[in-house]
C-alpha positions, 0 to 999 in steps of 0.5 A: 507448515501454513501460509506466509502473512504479510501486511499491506502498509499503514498502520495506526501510529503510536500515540507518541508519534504527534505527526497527523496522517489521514487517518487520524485527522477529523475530515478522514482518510479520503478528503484531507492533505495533511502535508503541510499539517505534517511538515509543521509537526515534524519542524516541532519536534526538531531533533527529536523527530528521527528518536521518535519516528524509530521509536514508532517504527520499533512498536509497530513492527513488534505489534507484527511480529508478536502477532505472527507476521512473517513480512512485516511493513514498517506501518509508513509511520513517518508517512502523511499518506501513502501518496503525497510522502514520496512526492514530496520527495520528486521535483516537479510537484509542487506543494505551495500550490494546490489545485481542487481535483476530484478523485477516485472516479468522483468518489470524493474532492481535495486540494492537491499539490500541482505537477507544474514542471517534468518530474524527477527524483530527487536524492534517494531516501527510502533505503533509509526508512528500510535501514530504520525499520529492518534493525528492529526485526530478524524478520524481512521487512517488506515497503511500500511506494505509490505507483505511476498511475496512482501518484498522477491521479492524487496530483493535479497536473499543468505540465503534461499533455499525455498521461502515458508520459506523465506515468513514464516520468514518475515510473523513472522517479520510481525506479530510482528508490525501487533499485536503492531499496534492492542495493540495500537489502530489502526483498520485499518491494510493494508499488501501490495501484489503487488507481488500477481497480478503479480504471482497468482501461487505463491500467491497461492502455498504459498503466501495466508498461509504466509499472514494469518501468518503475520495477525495471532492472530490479534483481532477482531476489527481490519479490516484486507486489503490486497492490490493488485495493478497492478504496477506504471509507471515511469512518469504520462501519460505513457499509456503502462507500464507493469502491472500485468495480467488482469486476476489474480484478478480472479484467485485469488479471492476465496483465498482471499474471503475463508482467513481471510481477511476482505477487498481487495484492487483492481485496476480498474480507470486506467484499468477496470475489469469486475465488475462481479468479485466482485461478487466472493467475497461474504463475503469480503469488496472491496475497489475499485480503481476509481481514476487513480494515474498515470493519470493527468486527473482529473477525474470528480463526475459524472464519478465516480459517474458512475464507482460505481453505476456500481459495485453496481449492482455486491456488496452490498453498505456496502461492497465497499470502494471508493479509489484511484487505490494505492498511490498518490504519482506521481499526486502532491498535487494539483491533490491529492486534486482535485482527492480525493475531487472528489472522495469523492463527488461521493461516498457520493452521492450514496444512 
């Protein structure tokens, strides 16, 4: 009995694990390009880089599992960022050259990698992080892509003259790692769109037909998700950072429930929807946000407990997922664990 947990992506990496991402760099999560940064670190540990990158996978997936997960991620420990990992791994994109580019509707600048060629996928390498991560768990491990939309928003762009193409191309990048992951077993298959909830028009315009592109011919079996959350801040406990309009997962919805999409991830802990809006979602599985990733606060049973009684009365239980808002990287192991135990609890719980 109880709902199903997941996470969404990111996780704090281990200590052991010297390579930087954007969480633990001083400039924060969403003002650094630690790529280069990451490419130097992993030419340092040489030969030891695979040792430790299992070695961080294996910890992270049994912090999950022992605090209750069913679907557990495989943290993106050898991952930069979420984005500039699997460009590194399309041609087209170049990371000598970096352009200044605003971002996340001004929310905040960086020097970015430049699209300066038609991009391509290059040889497929996600099934090995899947291989990596799924022979330390029974359980199924569910990973993580950049979407079309989100990739052309964290890139800067001298090639493309149309963003419906531009999105098109890296959906076909895309596909390629979706259908490898499928070949070799995973079930679970999450293209992120942050990009989504902060432009709604575009995500409707063009950004839905390349996402159906990046998941096309995907077979049954696997659940498709699409995660949209609303922005991470620079620091915990910084109450008023930019996110996306409180309204466009509304807007966005009855795309979302008329696509192939088999779930949605949404963002609710750190601010609360009206729950109704699930209620425009009559075929596709909701995987709830309940646990804030940007929050020290340790949010208790009885409080999430609360939080999901309260979606069921607009969802039917088979199609809500407990999860955190997004990745956990900013909370630290300690919070991590004590969140998603909690968490876990609470969605076990409910009858």
């Amino acid at each position: 009995m109880g709902l199903l947990t997941t996470c969404i992506g990111a996780y704090p990496k281990p200590d052991f694990v010297t390579l930087p991402d954007w969480f633990n760099i001083p400039s924060g999560p969403d003002t650094a390009n630690p790529t280069m940064a990451w490419e130097s670190a992993a030419a340092a540990l040489g030969d030891d880089l695979e040792v430790v990158l299992s070695r961080g996978v294996a910890e992270v997936i049994d912090d999950q599992v022992r605090a209750g997960i069913d679907i557990p991620t495989d943290g993106e420990v050898s991952r930069e960022n979420y984005i500039h990992y699997h460009c590194r791994h399309i041609e087209g994109i170049d990371f000598e050259r970096l352009t200044e580019k605003s971002l996340r509707n001004g929310a905040y600048s960086a020097f970015l990698p430049t699209i300066v060629a038609r991009v391509r996928a290059r040889a497929r390498f996600l099934a090995a992080d899947y291989r990596r991560a799924q022979a330390c768990t029974n359980r199924p491990v569910k990973i993580t892509l950049p979407g079309p939309m989100t990739i052309a928003d964290t890139t800067a762009n001298t090639f493309y003259q149309s963003p419906r193409e531009m999105g098109a191309d890296l959906a076909a990048a895309l596909n390629q790692e979706v259908l490898s992951l499928a070949e070799a077993g995973c079930r679970h298959i999450q293209i992120d769109e942050p990009v989504f909830a902060r432009r709604p028009d575009a995500a409707l315009e063009y950004g839905m037909e390349n996402l159906e592109r990046a998941f096309h011919g995907c077979p049954q079996g696997v659940v498709r998700t699409v995660h949209m959350c609303c922005g991470y801040p620079d620091r915990l406990d910084h109450p008023n950072y930019p996110k996306a309009d409180p309204d466009a997962y509304s807007r966005l919805a009855a795309a979302i429930d008329a696509s192939s999409v088999d779930a949605v991830s949404l963002e609710d802990a750190h601010r609360h929807n009206d729950l109704a809006l699930l209620e425009m979602f009559a075929k596709t599985t909701v995987v709830l946000g309940v646990v804030a990733i940007a929050k020290s606060h340790i949010e208790s049973v009885d409080e999430i407990r609360a939080r999901l009684t309260s979606a069921l009365d607009h969802i039917d239980t088979k199609r809500l997922i407990a999860a955190p808002d997004c990745g956990l990287g900013l909370l630290g192991r300690d919070r991590s664990v004590a969140k998603l135990t909690n968490m876990c609890e609470a969605a076990r719980s409910i009858a």
